[in-house]
C-alpha positions in Angstrom: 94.2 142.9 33.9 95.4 140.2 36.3 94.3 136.5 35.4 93.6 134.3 37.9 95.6 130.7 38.0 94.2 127.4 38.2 94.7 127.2 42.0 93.0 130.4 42.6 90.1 129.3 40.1 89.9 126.0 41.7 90.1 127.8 45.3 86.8 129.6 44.0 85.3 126.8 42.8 85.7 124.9 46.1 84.3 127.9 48.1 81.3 128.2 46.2 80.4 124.7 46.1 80.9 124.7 50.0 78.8 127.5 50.4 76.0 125.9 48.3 76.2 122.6 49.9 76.1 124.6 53.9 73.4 127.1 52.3 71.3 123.6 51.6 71.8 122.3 54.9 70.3 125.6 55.9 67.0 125.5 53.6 66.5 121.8 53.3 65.5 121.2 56.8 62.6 124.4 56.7 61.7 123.1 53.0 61.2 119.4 54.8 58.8 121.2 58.0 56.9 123.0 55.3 56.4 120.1 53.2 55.1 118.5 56.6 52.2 120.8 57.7 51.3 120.5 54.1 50.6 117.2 54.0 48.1 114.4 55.4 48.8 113.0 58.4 48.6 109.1 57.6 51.3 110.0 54.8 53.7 112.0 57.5 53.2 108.4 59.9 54.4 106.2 57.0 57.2 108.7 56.5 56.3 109.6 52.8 57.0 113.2 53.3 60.7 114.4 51.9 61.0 117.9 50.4 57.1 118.1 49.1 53.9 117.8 50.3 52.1 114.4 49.8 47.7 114.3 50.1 48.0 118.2 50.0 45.8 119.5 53.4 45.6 123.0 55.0 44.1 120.8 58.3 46.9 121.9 60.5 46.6 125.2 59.7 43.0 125.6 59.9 43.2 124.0 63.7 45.6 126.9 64.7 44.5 129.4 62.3 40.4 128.9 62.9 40.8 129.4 66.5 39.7 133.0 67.6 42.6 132.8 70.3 45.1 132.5 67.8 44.1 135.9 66.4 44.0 137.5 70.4 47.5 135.6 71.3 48.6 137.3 67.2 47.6 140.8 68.6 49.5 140.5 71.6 52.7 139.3 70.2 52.1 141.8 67.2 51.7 145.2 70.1 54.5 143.6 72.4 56.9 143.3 69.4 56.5 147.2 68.3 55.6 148.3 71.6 59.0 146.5 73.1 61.2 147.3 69.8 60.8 151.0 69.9 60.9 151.4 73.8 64.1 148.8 73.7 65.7 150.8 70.9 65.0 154.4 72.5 66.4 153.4 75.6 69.6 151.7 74.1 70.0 155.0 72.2 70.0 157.2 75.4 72.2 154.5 77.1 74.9 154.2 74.9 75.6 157.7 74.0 76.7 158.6 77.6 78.6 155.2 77.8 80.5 155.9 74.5 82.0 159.2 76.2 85.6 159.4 77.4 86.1 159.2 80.9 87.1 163.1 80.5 83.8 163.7 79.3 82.2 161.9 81.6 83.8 161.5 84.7 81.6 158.6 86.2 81.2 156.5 83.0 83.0 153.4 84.4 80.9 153.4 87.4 77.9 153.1 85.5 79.5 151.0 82.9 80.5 148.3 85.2 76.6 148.3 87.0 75.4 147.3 83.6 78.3 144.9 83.3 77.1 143.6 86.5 73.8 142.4 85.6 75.8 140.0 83.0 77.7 138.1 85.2 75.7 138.1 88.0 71.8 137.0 87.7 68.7 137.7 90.5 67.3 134.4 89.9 63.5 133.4 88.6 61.8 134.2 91.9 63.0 137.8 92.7 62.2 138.8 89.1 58.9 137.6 89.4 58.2 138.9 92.9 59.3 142.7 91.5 57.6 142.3 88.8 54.4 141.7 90.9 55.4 144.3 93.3 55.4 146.8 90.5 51.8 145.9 89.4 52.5 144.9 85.9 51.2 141.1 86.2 48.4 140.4 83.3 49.4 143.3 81.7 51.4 144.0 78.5 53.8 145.8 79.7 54.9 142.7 81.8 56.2 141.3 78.4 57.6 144.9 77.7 59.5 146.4 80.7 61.9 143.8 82.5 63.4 143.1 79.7 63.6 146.9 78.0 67.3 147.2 78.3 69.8 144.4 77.5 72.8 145.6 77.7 74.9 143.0 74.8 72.8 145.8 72.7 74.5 149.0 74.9 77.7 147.3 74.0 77.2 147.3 70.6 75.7 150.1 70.4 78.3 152.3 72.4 81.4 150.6 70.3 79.9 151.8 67.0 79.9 155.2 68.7 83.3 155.3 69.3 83.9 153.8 65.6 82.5 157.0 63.8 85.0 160.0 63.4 85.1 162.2 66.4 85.6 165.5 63.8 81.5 165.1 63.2 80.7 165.9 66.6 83.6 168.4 67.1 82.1 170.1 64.2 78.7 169.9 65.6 80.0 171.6 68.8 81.5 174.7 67.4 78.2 175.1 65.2 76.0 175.1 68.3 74.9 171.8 68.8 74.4 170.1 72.4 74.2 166.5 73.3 70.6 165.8 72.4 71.1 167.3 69.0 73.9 165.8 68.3 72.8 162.4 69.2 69.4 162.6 67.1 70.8 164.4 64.2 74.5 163.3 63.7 75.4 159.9 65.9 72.0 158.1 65.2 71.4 158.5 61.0 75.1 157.4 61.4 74.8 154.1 63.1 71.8 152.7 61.2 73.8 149.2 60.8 74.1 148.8 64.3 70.5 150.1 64.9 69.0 147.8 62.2 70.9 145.1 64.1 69.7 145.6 67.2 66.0 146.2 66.0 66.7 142.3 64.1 67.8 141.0 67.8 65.1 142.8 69.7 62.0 141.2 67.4 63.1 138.0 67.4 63.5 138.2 71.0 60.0 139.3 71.4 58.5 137.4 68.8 60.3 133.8 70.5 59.6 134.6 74.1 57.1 132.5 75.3 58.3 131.5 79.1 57.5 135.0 80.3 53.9 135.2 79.2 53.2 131.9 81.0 54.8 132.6 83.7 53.5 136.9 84.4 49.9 136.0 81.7 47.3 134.5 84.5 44.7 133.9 81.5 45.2 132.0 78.4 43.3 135.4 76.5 46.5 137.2 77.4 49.0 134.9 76.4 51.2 135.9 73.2 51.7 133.7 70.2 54.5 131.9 71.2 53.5 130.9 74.4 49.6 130.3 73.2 51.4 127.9 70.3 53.6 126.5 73.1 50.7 125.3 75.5 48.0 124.6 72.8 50.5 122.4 70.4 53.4 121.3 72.2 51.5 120.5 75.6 48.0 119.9 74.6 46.6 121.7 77.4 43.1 120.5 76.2 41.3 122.9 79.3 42.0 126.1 77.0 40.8 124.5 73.6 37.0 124.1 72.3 35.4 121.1 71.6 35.8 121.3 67.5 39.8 121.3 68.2 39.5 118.7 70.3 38.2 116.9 66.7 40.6 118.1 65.0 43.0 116.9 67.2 41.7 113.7 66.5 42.3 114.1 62.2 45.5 115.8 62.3 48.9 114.2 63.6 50.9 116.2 66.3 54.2 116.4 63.8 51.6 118.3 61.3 50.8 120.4 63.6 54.0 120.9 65.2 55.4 121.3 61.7 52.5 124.3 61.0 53.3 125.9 64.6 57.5 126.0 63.6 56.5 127.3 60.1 54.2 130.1 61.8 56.1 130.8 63.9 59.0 131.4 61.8 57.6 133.6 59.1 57.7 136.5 60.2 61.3 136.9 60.7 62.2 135.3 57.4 60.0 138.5 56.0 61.9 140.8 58.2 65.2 139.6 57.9 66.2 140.8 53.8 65.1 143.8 54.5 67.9 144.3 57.3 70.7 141.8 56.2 72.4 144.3 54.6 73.0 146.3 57.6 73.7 142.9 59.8 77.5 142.3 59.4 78.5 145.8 59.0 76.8 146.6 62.2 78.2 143.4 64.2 81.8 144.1 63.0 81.9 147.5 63.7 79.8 147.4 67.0 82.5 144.9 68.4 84.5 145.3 71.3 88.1 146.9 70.5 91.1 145.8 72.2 
């Protein structure tokens, strides 16, 4: 057995304290937002309101929570996020496989490696995405929120790198047993990558489940608006045309950081839910779904 000395047991002292103290930083500032929607607005205006909730009220989250549109704008979000995760995911799959491929196994892989490289550096702008989105007839529809952005290609990167991580001897011996392409990507490359996967499904829901620009800008009525963007033009702008005349009222009890506090806290469970269930894979699949010199 190897003892450690003082330095080294100091060293691991330090780091542990660090990490605490950051990992505070981290929590503190969600413990203070909760503590916020949680309490009474006159005692959030004389700045009462630390790490726990003073005058204990659910107000704030009965004026988002009691409107019907919340639950429409809920369903929405809730159909674009698994509708938009599994097409995204599916099509990453397909893409990256190819990609992955030597160029003497695919003769034309740079060529199509570099158009997707393409659309990184270089950006259509605002106006032609929305006019071909409008051309293709998906305007007030959900897959408006689902389509144009289906394929991103910082996920084909990732994806494709991990590819070329795993041993090439598995898919060798998959070959000489029979196996083509589609087999072998469904059966032997994809159980394989599940950290990269699980990473990418992480990316993708937040993505969905934050995006709140595109539903204003392709939704035409507020009925079709996701959560985010619903929560973005009901709280944050107080567009007071798409709200009844009972919120109005409780506009009137409530204070706009109680409510801006309930909207973050809303709109940020979800992915603390998701997120323990795919930390594990989360640094094994960024590390080995780098780019290698």
């Amino acid at each position: 057995m190897q003892h450690a000395s003082r330095g080294r047991v100091a060293f691991q002292m330090f780091n542990y304290a660090f990490l605490a103290i950051v990992s505070l930083l981290c929590i503190l500032p969600l413990v203070h937002i909760l503590a916020i929607s949680f309490s009474s607005s006159t005692a959030v205006s004389a700045g009462e309101v630390t790490f726990w909730p003073v005058d204990f009220t659910l107000k704030s989250y009965s004026f988002i929570l009691d409107n019907p549109r919340f639950l429409d704008s809920l369903w929405v979000t809730v159909q674009r996020v698994v509708l938009g995760t599994a097409i995204g995911i599916f099509l990453t799959v397909l893409t990256a496989y190819p990609l992955s491929k030597p160029t003497s196994a695919f003769r034309h892989r740079s060529v199509f490696a570099w158009f997707f490289v393409f659309t990184i550096l270089f950006n259509g702008g605002l106006i032609p995405w929305y006019m071909t989105v409008k051309m293709t007839g998906l305007i007030n529809s959900l897959w408006a929120l689902v389509l144009p952005s289906a394929v991103a290609v910082f996920h084909i990167i990732l994806l494709l790198n991990f590819y070329r991580s795993l041993p090439k001897e598995l898919e060798e011996a998959a070959h000489v047993d029979g196996a083509g392409h589609w087999v072998i990507l469904w059966k032997v490359m994809v159980p394989l990558s599940k950290p990269a996967i699980a990473t990418i499904l992480l990316f993708t829901v937040v993505q969905h489940w934050n995006s709140w620009f595109d539903g204003m800008i392709l939704m035409n009525k507020p009925s079709d608006y996701p959560l985010a963007t619903y929560l973005q033009s009901v709280i944050i702008k107080l567009d007071f045309e798409n709200l009844r005349q009972e919120d109005i009222y409780m506009l009137g009890i409530i204070s706009d950081r109680t409510s801006k506090a309930a909207q973050i806290f809303l709109g940020t469970l979800p992915i603390l839910l998701v997120y323990p269930f795919l930390q594990k894979y989360f640094m094994k699949g960024i590390v080995m779904g780098s780019v290698k010199g």
